[in-house]
C-alpha positions in Angstrom: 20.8 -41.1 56.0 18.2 -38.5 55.2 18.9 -35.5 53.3 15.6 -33.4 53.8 15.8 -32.1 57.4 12.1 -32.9 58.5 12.5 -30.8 61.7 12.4 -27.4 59.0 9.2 -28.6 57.7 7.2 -28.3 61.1 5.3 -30.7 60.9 2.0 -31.0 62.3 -0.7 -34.1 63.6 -3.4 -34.9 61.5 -1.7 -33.8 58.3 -0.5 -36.1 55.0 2.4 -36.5 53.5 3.9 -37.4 50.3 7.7 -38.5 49.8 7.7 -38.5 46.1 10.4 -41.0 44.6 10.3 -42.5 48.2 13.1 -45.2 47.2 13.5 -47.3 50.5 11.2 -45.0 52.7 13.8 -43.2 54.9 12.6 -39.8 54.8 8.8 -41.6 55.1 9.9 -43.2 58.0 11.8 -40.0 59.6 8.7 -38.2 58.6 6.5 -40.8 60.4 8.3 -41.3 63.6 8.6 -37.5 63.9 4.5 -37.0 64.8 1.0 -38.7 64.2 0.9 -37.9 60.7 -0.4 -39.9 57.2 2.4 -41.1 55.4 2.7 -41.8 52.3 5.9 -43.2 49.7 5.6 -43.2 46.1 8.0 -44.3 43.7 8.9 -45.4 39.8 10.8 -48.6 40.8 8.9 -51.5 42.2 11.4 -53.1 43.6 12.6 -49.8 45.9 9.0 -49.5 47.0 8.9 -53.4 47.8 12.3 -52.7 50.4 10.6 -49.9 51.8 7.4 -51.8 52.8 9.6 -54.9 53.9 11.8 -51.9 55.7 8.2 -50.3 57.6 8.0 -53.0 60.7 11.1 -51.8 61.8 9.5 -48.4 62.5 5.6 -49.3 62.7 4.9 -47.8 66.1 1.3 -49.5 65.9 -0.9 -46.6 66.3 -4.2 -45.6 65.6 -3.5 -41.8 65.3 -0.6 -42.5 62.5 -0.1 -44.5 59.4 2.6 -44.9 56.5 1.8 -46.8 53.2 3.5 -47.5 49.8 2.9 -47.5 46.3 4.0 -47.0 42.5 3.6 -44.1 40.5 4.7 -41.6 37.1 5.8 -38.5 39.2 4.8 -36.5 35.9 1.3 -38.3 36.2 0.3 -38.3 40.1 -2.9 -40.1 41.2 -4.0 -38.0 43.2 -6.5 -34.8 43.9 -5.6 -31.4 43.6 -4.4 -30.1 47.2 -4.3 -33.4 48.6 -1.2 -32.9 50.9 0.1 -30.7 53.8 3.9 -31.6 53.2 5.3 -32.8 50.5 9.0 -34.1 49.9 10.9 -34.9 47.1 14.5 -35.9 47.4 17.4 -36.5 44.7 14.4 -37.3 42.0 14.1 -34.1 39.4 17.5 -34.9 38.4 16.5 -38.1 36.6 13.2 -36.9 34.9 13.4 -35.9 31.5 10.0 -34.3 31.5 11.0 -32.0 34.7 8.4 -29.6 34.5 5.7 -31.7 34.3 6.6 -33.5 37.7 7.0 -29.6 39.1 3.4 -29.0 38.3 2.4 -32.2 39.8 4.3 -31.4 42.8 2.6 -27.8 42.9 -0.7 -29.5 42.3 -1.4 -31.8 44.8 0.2 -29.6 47.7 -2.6 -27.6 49.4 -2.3 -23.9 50.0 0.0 -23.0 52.8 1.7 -26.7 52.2 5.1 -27.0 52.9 7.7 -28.4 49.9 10.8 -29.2 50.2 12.9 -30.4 47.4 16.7 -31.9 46.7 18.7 -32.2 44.0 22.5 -33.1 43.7 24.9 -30.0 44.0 25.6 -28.0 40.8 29.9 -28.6 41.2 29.9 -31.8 42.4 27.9 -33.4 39.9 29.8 -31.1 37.1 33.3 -33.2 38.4 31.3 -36.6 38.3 30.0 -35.7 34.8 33.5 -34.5 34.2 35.1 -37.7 35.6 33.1 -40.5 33.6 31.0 -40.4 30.8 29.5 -43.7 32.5 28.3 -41.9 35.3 25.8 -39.9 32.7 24.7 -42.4 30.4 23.6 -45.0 33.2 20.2 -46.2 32.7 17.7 -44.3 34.7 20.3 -42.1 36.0 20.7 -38.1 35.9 19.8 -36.5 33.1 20.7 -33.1 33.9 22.5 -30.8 36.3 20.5 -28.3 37.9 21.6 -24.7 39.2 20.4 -23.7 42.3 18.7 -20.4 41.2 17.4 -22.7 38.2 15.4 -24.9 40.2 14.4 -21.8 43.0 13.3 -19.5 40.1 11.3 -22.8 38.2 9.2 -23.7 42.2 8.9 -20.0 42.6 6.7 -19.6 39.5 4.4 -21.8 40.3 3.4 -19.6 43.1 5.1 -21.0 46.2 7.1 -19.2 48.5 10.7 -19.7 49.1 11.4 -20.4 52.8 15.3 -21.5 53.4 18.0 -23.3 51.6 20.9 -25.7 53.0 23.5 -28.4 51.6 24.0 -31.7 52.9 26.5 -34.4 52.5 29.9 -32.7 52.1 32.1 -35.6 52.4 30.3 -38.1 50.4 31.2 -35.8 47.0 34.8 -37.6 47.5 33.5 -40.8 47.4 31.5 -39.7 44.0 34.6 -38.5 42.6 36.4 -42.0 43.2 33.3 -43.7 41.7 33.2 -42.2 38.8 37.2 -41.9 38.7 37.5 -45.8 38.9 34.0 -46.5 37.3 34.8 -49.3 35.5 36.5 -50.7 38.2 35.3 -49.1 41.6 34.3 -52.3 43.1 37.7 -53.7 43.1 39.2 -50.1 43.9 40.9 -50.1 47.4 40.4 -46.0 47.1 36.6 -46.7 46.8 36.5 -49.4 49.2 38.6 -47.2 52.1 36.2 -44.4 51.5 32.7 -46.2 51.6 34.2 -47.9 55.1 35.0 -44.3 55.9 31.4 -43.1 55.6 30.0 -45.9 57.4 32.2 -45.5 59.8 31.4 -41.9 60.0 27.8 -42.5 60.5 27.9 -45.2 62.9 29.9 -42.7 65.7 29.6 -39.5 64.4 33.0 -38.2 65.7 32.9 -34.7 66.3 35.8 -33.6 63.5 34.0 -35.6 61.1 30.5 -33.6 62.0 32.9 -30.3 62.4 34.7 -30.6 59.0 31.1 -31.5 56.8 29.6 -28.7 57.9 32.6 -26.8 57.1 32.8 -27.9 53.7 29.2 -27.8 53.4 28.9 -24.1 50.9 31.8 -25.8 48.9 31.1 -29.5 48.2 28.0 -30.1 49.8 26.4 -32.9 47.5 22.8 -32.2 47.7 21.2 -29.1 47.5 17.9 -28.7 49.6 15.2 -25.7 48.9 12.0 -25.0 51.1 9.3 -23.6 50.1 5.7 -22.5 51.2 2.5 -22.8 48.3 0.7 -19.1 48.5 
């Protein structure tokens, strides 16, 4: 399930690309199966970037014009050169950072000019009710530290020089299934509510019924979970 739609980013052959906080690789493998590109996942957690290599056979399309690779790294302290990327992607990551800024300027840094961003954090109202709903939910190690507003995090890119291209939300009807976590928290395993919902979303994305597809993007402004911003580096 990706949340960054990599169709908005346009990308082209030849160019590299950095899914920062890559967890398991999906948008690095939607990103690599989408053209001939040079891919690359980086992440905090060792053992997410050790799935997501184990995960790449399943995708490696065994080319010579097109490569994806893995590694570890401090999104605050990226190993990289200035302008090193065409497209860069960071998905549901800012949120657990305490030093936020310092990953933005990374982020800023190693895009080249005209490089395409695009960046997703959880919804502002939904993750209020989760916060709301369980104190659990906040203090979880290596969890979400804060709860950014959309203009917040627009206004903090769009200082650094880039551009702001388009906005969307993703992942209306997986907010419920939050809620019950964090209602239930201590117990949400055992939780038939829980359960019922999580077979619900697979279900859901396994066929892809049209009332399902119909009501999310209906519900989409309201209780969209993620929020994902584009944006252009002048």
């Amino acid at each position: 399930m990706q949340t960054i739609n990599i169709q908005k980013l346009n990308l082209l052959d030849n160019a590299k690309v950095l899914d920062l906080g890559c967890g398991e690789g999906r948008h690095c493998f939607g990103a690599y199966m989408h053209a001939n590109l040079d891919v690359y996942g980086f992440d905090l957690n060792p053992d997410d970037v050790q799935k997501a290599k184990d995960n790449f056979p399943q995708f490696d399309e065994k080319s010579d014009t097109k490569s994806c690779s893995f590694g570890c790294t401090d999104a605050t302290k990226l190993p990289f050169a200035d302008e090193t990327f065409d497209y860069l992607i960071c998905s549901e990551v800012l949120e657990h950072i305490p030093e936020v800024d310092y990953a933005v300027d990374e982020i800023i840094r190693v895009t080249k000019r005209k490089g395409k961003i695009a960046v997703s954090v959880p919804s502002f109202f939904p993750e209020w009710v989760c916060w709301s709903l369980s104190k659990d939910y906040q203090l979880t190690p290596g969890g979400h530290v804060r709860i950014f507003k959309y203009k917040q995090l627009r206004k903090m890119i769009e200082e650094r020089n880039c551009k702001f291209i388009e906005k969307h939300r993703e992942h209306a009807l997986h907010s419920p299934y939050w809620w019950l976590k964090c209602l239930f928290w201590k117990n949400q395993d055992d939780s038939y509510l829980v359960n019922k919902y999580h077979d619900f979303l697979v279900w859901d994305m396994m066929k892809k019924p049209f009332i399902t597809r119909f009501l999310e993007k209906m519900l989409q402004p309201l209780i969209g979970k993620s929020t994902v911003i584009y944006f252009e580096k002048n």
